[in-house]
C-alpha positions in Angstrom: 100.4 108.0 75.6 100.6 105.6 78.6 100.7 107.0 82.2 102.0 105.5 85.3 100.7 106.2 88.8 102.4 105.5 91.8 100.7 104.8 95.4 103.5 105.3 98.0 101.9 104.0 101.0 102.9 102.3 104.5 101.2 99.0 106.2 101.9 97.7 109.2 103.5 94.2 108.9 101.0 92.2 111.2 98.7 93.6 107.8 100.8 92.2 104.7 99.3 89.2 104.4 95.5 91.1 104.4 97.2 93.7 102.6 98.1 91.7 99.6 95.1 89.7 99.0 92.9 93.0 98.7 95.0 94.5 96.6 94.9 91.7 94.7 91.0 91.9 94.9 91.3 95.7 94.0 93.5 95.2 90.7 91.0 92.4 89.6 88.1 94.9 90.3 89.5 97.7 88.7 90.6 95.5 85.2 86.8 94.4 85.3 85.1 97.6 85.2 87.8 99.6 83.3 90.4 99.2 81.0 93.5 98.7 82.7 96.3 98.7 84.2 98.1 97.3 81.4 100.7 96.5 84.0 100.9 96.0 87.9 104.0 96.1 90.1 104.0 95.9 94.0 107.6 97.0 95.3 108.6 96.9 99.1 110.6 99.4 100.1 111.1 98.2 103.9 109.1 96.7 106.5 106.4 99.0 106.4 106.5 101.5 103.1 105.8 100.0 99.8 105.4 101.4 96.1 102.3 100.4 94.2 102.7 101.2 90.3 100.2 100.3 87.8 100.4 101.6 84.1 97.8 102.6 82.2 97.7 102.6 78.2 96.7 106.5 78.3 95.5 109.0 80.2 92.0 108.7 79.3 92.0 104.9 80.5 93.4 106.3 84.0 90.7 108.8 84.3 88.1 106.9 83.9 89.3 104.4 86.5 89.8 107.0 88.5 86.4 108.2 88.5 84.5 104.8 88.9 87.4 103.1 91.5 86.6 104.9 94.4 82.7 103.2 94.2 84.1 99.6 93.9 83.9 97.9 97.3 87.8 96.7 97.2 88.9 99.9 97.6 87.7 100.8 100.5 88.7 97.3 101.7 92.1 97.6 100.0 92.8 101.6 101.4 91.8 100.6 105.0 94.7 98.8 106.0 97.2 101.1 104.3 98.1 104.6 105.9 100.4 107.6 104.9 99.5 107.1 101.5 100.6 109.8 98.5 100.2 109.6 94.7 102.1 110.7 91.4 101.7 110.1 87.9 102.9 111.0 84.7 103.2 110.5 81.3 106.1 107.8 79.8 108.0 109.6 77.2 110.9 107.1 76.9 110.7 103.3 77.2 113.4 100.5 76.7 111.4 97.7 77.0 113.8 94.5 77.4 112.1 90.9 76.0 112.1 88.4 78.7 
């Protein structure tokens, strides 16, 4: 069953620029050593809070990220300009998946 996570976070704006290029370092990081996220969608709330949700293909996949991510160098470098930052997941039950 997939599982999405959400990173609620805040980033001062002077950091968007840095903030986006490590997460973008991160996400490649994390597909290289693990499998997934399937999916990857950065969503800005207002000038300083931001949504961060990445979907995994199960449960499993997100554990095992979960375990290894922390060790990866972009995370640290991706975390460090973010602050306030809180986490959910859970598992998708229902989808309505719309073709582009």
């Amino acid at each position: 069953m997939a599982v999405i996570r959400t990173t609620r976070f805040t980033v001062d704006p002077v950091d968007v620029e840095t903030m986006l290029a490590r997460r973008g370092q991160l996400l490649a990081a994390v597909r290289a050593a693990f499998a997934g996220p399937t999916e990857a969608r950065l969503v800005r709330l207002d000038e300083e809070t931001w949504l961060d949700i990445w979907r995994w293909d199960s449960g499993e996949a997100l554990r095992a990220a979960l375990e290894g991510a922390p060790g990866l160098p972009e995370a640290g470098a991706a975390f460090a300009v973010t602050r306030d930052a809180s986490v959910e997941q859970g598992d998708v039950v229902d989808e309505d998946v719309w073709a582009r």
